[in-house]
PDB file with SEQRES, HELIX, SHEET and CRYST1 records, atoms N, CA, C and O in Angstrom:
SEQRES   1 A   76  UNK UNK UNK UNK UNK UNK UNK UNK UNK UNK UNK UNK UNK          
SEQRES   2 A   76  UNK UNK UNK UNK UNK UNK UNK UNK UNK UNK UNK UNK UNK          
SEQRES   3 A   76  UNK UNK UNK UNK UNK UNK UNK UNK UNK UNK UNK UNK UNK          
SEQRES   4 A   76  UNK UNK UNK UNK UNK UNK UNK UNK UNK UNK UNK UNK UNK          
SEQRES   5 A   76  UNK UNK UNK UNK UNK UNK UNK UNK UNK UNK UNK UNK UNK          
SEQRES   6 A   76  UNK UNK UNK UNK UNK UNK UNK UNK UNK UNK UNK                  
HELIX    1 AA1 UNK A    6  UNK A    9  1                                   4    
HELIX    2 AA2 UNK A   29  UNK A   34  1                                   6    
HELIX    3 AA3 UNK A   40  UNK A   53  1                                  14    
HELIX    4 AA4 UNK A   73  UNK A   75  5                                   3    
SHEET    1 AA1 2 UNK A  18  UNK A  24  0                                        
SHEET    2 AA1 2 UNK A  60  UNK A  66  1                                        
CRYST1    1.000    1.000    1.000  90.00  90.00  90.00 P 1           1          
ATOM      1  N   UNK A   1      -6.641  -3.303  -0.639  1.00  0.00           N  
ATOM      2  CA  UNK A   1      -5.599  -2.938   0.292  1.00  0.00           C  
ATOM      3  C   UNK A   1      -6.177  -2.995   1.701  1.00  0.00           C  
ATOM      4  O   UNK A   1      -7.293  -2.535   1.942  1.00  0.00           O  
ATOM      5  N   UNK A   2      -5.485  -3.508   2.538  1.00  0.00           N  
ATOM      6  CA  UNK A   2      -6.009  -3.603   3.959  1.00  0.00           C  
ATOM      7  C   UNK A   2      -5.639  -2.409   4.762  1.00  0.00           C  
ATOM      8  O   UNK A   2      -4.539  -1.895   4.969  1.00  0.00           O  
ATOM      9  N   UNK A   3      -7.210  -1.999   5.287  1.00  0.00           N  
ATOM     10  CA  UNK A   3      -7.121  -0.871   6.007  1.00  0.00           C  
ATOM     11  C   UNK A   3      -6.157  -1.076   7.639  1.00  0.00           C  
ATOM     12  O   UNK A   3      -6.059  -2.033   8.408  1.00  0.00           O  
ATOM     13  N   UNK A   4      -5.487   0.521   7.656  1.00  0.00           N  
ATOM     14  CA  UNK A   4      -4.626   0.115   9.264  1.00  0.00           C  
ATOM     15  C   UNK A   4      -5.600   0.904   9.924  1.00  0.00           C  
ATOM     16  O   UNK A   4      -6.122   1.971   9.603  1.00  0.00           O  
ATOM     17  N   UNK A   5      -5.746   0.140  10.951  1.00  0.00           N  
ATOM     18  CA  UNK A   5      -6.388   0.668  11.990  1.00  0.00           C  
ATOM     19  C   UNK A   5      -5.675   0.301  13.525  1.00  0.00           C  
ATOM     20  O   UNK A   5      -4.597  -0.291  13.575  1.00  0.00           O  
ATOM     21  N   UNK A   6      -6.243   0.629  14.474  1.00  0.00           N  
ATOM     22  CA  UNK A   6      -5.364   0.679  15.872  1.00  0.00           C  
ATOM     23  C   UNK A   6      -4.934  -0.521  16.410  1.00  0.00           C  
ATOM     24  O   UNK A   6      -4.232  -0.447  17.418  1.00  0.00           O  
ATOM     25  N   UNK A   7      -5.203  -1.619  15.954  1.00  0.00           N  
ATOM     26  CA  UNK A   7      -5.363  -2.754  15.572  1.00  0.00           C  
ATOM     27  C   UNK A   7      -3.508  -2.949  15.374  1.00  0.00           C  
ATOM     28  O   UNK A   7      -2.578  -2.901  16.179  1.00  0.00           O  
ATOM     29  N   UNK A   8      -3.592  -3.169  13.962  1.00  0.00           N  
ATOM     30  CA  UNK A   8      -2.208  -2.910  12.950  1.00  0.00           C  
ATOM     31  C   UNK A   8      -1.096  -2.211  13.626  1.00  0.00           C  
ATOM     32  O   UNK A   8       0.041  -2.680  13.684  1.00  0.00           O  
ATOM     33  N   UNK A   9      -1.544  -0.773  14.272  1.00  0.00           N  
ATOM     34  CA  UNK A   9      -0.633  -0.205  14.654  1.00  0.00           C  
ATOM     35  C   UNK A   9       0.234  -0.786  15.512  1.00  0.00           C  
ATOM     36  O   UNK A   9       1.412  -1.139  15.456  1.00  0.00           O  
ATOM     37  N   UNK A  10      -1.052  -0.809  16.718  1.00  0.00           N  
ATOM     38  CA  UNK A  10       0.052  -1.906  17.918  1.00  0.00           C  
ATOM     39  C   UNK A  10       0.374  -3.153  17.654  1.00  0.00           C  
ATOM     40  O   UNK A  10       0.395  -3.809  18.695  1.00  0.00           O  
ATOM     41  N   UNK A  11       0.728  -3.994  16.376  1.00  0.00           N  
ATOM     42  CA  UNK A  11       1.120  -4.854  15.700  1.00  0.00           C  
ATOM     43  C   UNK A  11       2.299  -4.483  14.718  1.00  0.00           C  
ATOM     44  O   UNK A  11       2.828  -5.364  14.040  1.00  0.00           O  
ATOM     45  N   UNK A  12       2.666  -3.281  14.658  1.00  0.00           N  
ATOM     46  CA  UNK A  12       3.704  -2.774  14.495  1.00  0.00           C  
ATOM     47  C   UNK A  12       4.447  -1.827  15.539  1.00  0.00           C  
ATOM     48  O   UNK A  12       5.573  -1.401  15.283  1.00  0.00           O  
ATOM     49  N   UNK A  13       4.038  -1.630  16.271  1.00  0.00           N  
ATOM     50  CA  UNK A  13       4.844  -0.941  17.419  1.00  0.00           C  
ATOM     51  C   UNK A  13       5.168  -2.185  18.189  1.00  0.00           C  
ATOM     52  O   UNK A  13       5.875  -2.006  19.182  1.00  0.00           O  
ATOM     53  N   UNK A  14       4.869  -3.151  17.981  1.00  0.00           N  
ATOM     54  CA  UNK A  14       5.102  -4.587  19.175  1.00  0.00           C  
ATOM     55  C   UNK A  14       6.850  -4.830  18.329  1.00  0.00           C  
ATOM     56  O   UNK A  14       7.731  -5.487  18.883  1.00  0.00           O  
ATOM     57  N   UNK A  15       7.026  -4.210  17.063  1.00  0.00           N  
ATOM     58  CA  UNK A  15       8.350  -4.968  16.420  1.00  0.00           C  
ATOM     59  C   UNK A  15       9.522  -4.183  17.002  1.00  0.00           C  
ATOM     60  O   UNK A  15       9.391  -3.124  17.616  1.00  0.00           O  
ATOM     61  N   UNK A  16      10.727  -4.820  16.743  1.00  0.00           N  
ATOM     62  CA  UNK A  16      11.856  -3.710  16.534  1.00  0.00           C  
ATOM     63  C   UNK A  16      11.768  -3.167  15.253  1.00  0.00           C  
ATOM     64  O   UNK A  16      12.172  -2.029  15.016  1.00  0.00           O  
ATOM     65  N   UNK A  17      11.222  -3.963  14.325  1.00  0.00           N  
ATOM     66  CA  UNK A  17      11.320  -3.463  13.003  1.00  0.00           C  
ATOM     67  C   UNK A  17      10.544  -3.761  12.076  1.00  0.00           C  
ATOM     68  O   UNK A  17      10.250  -4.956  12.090  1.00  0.00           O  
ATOM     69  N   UNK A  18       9.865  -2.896  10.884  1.00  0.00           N  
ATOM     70  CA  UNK A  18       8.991  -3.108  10.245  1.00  0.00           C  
ATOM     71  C   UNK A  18       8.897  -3.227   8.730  1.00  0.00           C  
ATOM     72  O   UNK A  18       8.536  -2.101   8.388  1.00  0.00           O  
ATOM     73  N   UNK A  19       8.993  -3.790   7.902  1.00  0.00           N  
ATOM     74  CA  UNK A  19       8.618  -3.747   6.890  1.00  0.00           C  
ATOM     75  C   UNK A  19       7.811  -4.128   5.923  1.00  0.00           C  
ATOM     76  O   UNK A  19       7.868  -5.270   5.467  1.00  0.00           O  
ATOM     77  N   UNK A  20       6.612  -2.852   5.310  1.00  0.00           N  
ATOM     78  CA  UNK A  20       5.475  -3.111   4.711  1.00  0.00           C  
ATOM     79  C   UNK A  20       5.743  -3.253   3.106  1.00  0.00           C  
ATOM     80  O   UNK A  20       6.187  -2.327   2.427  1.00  0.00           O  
ATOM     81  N   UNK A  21       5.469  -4.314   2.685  1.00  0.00           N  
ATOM     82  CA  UNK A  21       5.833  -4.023   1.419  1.00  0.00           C  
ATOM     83  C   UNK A  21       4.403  -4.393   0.402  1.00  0.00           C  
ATOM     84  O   UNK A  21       3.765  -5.445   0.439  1.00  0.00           O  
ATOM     85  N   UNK A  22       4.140  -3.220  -0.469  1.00  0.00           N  
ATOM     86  CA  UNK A  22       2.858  -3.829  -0.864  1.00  0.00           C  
ATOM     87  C   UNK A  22       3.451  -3.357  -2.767  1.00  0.00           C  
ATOM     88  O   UNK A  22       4.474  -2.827  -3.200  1.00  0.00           O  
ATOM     89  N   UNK A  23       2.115  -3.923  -3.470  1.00  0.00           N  
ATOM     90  CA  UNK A  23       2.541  -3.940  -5.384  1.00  0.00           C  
ATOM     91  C   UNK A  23       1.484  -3.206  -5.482  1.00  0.00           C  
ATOM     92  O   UNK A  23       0.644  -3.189  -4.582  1.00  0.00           O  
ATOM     93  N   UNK A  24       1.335  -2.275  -6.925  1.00  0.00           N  
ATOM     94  CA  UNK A  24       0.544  -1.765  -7.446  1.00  0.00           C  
ATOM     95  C   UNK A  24       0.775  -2.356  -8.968  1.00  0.00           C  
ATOM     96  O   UNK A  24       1.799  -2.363  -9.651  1.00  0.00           O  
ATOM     97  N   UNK A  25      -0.658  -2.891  -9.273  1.00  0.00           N  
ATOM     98  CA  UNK A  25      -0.893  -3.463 -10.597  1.00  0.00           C  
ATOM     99  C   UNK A  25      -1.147  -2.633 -11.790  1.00  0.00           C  
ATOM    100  O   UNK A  25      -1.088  -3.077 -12.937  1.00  0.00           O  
ATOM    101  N   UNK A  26      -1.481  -1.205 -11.429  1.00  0.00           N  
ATOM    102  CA  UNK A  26      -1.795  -0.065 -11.989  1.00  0.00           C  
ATOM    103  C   UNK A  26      -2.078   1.242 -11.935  1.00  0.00           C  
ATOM    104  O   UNK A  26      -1.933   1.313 -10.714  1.00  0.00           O  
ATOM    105  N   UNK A  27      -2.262   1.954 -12.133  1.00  0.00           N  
ATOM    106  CA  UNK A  27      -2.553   2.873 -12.475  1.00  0.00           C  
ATOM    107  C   UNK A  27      -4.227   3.472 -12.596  1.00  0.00           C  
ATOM    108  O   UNK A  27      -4.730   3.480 -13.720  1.00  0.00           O  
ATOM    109  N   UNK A  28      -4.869   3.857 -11.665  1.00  0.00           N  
ATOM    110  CA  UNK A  28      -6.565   4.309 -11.472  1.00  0.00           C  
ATOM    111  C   UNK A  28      -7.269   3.424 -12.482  1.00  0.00           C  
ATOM    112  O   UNK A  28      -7.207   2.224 -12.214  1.00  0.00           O  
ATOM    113  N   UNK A  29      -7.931   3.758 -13.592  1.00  0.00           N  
ATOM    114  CA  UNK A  29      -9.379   3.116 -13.593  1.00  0.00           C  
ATOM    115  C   UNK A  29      -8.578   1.282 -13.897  1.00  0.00           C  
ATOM    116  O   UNK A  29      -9.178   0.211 -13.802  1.00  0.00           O  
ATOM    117  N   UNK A  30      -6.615   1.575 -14.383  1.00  0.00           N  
ATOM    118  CA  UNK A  30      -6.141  -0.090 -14.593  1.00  0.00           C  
ATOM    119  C   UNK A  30      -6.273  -0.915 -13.450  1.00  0.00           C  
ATOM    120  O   UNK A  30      -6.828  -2.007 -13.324  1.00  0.00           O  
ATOM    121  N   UNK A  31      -5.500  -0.005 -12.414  1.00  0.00           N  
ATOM    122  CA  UNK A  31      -5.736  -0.580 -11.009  1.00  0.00           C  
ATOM    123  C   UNK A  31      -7.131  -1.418 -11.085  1.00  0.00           C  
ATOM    124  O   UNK A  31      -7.177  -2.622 -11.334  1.00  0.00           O  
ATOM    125  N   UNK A  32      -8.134  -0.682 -10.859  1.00  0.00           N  
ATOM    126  CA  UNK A  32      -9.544  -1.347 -10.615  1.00  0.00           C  
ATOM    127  C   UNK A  32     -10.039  -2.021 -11.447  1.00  0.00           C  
ATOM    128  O   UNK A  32     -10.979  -2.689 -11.016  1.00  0.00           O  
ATOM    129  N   UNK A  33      -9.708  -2.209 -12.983  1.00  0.00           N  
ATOM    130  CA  UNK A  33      -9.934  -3.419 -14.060  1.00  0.00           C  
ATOM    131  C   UNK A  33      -9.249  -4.483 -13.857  1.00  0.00           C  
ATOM    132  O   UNK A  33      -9.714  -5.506 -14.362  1.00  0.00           O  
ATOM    133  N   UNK A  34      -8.186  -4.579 -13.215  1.00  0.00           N  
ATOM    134  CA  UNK A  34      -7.069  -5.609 -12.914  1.00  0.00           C  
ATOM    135  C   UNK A  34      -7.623  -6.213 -11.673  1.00  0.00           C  
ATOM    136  O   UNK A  34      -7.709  -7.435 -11.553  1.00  0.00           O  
ATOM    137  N   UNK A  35      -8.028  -5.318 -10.679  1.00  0.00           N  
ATOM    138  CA  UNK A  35      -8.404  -6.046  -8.996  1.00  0.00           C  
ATOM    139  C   UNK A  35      -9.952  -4.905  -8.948  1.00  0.00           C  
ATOM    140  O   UNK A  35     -10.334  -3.786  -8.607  1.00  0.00           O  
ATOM    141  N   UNK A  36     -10.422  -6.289  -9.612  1.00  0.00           N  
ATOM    142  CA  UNK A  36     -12.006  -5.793  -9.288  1.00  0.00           C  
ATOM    143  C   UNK A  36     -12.719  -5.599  -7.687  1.00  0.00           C  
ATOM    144  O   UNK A  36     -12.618  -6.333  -6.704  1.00  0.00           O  
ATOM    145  N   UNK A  37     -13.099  -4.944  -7.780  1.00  0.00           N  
ATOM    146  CA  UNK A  37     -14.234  -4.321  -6.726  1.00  0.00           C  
ATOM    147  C   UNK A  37     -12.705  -3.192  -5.609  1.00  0.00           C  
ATOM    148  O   UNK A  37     -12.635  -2.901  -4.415  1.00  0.00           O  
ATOM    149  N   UNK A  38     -11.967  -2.958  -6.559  1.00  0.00           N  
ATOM    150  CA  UNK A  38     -10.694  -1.992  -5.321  1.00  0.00           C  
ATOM    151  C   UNK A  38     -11.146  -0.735  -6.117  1.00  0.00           C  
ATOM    152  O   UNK A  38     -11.781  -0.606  -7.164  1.00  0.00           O  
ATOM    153  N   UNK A  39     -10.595   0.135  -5.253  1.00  0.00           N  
ATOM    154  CA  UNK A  39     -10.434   1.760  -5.536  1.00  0.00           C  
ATOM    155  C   UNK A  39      -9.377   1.973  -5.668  1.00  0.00           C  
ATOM    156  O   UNK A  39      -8.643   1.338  -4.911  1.00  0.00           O  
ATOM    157  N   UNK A  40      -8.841   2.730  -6.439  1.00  0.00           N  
ATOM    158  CA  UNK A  40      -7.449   3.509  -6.764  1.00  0.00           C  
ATOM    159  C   UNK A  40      -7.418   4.352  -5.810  1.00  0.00           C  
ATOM    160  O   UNK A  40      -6.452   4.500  -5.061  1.00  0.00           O  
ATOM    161  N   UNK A  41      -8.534   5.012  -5.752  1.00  0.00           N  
ATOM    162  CA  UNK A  41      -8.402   6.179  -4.646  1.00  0.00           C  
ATOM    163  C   UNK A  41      -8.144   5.724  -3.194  1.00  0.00           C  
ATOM    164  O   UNK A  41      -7.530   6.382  -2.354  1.00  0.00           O  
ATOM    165  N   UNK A  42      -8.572   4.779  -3.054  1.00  0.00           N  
ATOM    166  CA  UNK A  42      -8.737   4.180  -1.514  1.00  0.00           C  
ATOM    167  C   UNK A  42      -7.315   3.880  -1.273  1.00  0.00           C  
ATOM    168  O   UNK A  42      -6.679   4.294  -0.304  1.00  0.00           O  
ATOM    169  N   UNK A  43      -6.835   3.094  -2.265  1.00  0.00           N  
ATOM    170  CA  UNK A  43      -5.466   2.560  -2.180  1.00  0.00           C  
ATOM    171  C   UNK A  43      -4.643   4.078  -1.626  1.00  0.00           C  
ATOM    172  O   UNK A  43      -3.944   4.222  -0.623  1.00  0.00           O  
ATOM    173  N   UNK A  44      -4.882   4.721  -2.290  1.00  0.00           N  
ATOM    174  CA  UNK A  44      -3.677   6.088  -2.367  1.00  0.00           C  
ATOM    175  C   UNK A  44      -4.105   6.484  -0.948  1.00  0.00           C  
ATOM    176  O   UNK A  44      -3.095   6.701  -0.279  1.00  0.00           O  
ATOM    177  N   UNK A  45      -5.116   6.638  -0.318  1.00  0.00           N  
ATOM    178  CA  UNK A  45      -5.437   7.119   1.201  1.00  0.00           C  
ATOM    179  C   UNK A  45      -4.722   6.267   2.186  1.00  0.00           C  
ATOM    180  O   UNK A  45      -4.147   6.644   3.207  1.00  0.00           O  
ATOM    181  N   UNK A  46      -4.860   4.937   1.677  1.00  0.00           N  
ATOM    182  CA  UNK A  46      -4.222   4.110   2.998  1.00  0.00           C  
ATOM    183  C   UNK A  46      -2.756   4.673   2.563  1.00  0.00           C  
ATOM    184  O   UNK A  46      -2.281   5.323   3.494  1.00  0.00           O  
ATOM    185  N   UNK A  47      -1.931   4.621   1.476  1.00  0.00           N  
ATOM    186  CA  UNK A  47      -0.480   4.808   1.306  1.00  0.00           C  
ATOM    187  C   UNK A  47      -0.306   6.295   2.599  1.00  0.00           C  
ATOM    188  O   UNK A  47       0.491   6.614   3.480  1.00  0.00           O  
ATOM    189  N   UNK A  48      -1.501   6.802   2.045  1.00  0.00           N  
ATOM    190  CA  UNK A  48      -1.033   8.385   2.534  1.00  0.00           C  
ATOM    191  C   UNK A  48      -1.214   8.154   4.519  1.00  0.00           C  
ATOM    192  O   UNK A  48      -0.761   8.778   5.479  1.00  0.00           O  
ATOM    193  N   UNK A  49      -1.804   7.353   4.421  1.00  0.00           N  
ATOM    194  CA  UNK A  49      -2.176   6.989   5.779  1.00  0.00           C  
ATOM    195  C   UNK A  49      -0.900   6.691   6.890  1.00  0.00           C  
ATOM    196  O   UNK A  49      -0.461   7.278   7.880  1.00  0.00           O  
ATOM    197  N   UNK A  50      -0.499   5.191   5.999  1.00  0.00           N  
ATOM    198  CA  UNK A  50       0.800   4.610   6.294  1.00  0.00           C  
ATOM    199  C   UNK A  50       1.873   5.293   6.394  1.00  0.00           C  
ATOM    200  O   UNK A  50       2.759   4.893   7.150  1.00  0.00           O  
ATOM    201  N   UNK A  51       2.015   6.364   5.723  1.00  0.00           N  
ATOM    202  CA  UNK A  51       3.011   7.232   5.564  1.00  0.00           C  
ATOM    203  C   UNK A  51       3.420   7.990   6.795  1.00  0.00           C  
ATOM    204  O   UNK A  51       4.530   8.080   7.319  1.00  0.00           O  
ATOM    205  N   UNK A  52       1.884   8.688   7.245  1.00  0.00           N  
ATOM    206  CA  UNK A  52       1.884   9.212   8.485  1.00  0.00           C  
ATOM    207  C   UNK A  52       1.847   8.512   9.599  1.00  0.00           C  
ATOM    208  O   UNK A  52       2.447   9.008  10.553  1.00  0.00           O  
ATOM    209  N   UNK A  53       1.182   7.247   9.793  1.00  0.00           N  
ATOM    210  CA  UNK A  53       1.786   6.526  11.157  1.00  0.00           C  
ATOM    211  C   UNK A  53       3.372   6.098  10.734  1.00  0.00           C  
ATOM    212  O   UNK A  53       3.738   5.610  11.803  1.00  0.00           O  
ATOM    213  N   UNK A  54       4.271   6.012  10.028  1.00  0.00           N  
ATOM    214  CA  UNK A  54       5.297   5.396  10.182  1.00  0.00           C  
ATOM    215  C   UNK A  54       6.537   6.795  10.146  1.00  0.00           C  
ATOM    216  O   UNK A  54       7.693   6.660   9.744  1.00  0.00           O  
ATOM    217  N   UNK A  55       5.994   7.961  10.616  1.00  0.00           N  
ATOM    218  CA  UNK A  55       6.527   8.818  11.265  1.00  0.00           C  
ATOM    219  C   UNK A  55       6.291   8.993  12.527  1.00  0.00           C  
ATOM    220  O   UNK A  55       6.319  10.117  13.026  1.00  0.00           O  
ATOM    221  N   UNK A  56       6.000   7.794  13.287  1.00  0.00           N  
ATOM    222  CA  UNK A  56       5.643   8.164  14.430  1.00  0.00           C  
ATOM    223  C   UNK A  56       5.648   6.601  15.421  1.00  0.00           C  
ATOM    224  O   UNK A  56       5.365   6.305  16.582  1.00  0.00           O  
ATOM    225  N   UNK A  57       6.278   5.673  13.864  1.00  0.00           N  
ATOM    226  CA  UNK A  57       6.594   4.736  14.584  1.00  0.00           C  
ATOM    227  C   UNK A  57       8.363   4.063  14.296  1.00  0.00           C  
ATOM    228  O   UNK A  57       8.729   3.725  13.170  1.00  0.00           O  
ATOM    229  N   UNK A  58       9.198   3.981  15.428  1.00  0.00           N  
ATOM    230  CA  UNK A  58      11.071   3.905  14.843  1.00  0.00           C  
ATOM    231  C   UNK A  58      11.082   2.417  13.945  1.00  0.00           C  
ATOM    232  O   UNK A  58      10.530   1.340  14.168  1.00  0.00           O  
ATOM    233  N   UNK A  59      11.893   2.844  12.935  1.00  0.00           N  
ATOM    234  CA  UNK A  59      12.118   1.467  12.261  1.00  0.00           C  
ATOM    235  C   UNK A  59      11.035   0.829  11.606  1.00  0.00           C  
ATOM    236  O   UNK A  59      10.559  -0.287  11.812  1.00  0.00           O  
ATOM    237  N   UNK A  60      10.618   1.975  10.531  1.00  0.00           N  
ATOM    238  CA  UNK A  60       9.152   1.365   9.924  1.00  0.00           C  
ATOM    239  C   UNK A  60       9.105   1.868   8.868  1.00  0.00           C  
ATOM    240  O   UNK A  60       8.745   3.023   8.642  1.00  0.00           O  
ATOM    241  N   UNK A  61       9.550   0.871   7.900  1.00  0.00           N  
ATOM    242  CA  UNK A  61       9.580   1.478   6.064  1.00  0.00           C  
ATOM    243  C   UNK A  61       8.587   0.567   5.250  1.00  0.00           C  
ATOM    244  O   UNK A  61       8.394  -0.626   5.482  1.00  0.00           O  
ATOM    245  N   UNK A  62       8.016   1.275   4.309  1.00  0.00           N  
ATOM    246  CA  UNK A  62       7.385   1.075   3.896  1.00  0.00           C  
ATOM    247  C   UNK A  62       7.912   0.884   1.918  1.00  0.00           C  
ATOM    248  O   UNK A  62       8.723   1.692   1.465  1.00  0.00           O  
ATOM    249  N   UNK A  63       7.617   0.327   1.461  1.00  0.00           N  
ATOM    250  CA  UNK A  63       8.078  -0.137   0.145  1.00  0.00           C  
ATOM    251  C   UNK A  63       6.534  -0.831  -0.816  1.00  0.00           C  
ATOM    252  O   UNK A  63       5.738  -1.748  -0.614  1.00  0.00           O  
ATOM    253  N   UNK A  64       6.767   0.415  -2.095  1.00  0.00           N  
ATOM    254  CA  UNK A  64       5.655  -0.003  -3.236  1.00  0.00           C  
ATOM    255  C   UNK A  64       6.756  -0.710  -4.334  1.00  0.00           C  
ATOM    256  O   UNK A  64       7.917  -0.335  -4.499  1.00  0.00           O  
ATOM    257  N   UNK A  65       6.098  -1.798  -5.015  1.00  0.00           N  
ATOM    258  CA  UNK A  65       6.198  -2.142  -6.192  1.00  0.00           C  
ATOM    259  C   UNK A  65       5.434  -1.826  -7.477  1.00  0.00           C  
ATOM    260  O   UNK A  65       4.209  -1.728  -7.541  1.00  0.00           O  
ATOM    261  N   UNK A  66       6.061  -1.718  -8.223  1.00  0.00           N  
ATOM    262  CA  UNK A  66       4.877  -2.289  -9.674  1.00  0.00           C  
ATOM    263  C   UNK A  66       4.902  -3.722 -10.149  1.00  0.00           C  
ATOM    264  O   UNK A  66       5.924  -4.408 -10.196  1.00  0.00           O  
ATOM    265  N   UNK A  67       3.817  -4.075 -10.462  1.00  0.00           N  
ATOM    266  CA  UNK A  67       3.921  -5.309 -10.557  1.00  0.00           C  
ATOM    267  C   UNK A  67       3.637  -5.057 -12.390  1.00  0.00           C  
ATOM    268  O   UNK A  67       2.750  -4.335 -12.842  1.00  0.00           O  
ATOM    269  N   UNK A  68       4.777  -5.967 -13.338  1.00  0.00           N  
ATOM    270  CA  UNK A  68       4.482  -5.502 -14.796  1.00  0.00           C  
ATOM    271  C   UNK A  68       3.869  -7.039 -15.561  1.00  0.00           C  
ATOM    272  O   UNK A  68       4.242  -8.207 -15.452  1.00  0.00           O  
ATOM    273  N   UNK A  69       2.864  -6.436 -16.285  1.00  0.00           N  
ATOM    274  CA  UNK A  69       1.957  -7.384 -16.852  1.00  0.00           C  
ATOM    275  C   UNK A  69       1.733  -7.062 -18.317  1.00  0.00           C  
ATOM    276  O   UNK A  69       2.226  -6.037 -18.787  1.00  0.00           O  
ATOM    277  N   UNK A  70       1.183  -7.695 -18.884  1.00  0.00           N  
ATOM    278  CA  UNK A  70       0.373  -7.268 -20.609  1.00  0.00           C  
ATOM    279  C   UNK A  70      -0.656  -6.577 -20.073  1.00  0.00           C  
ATOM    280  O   UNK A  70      -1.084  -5.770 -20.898  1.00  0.00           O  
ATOM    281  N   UNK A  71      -1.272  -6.545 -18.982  1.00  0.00           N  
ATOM    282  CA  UNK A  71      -2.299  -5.513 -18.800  1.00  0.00           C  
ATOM    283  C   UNK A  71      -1.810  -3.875 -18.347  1.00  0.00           C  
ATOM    284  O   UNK A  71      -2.549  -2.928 -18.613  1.00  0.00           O  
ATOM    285  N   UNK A  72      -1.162  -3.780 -18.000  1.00  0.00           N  
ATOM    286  CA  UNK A  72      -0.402  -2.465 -17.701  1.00  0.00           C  
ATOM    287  C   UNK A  72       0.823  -2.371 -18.512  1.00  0.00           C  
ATOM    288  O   UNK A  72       1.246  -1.230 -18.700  1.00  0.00           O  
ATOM    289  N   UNK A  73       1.419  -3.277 -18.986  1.00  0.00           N  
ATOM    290  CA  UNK A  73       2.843  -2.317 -20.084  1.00  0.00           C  
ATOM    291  C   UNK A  73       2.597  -1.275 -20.533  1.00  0.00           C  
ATOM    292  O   UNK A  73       3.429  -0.378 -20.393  1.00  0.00           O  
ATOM    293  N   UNK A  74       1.437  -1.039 -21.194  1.00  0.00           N  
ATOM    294  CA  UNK A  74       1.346   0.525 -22.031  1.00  0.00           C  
ATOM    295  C   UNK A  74       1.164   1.769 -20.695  1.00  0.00           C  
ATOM    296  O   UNK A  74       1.458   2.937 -20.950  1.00  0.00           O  
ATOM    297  N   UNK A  75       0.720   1.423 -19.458  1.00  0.00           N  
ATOM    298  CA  UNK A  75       1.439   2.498 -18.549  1.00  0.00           C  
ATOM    299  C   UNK A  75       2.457   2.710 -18.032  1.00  0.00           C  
ATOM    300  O   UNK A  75       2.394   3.301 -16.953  1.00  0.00           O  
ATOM    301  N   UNK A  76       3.589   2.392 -18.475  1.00  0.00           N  
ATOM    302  CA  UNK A  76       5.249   2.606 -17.970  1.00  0.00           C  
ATOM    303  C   UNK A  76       5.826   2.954 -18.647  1.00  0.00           C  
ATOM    304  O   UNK A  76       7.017   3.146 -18.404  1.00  0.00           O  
TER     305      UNK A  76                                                      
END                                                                             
């Protein structure tokens, strides 16, 4: 997951409008068997991250998927 940094931000404050849309392949240790060398945890910090700059920026939603596979069916 790509980290936001101040960077990003003013690359979203430059819009009228924003929309982030990112997939989750799984579920913690599936997540990281599916997309090697990622963190589950890391992922969930940037969400929590994003969450809080896009209260503070107008017109900025943010949208998760699941993405469904034979490797994750048995978590849904």
């Amino acid at each position: 997951m790509q980290p936001i940094n101040d960077w990003w931000i003013n690359v979203f404050e430059s819009f009228k409008s924003v929309t982030l849309i990112g997939s989750v392949d799984g579920l913690n240790s599936r997540y990281e068997y599916i997309r090697p060398g990622a963190s589950f945890d890391r992922a969930l910090q940037t969400v929590d991250q994003i969450e809080t700059i896009s209260k503070d920026i107008p017109n900025f939603h943010l949208m998760i998927f699941s993405t469904g596979q034979t490797l994750n069916a048995v978590q849904y």
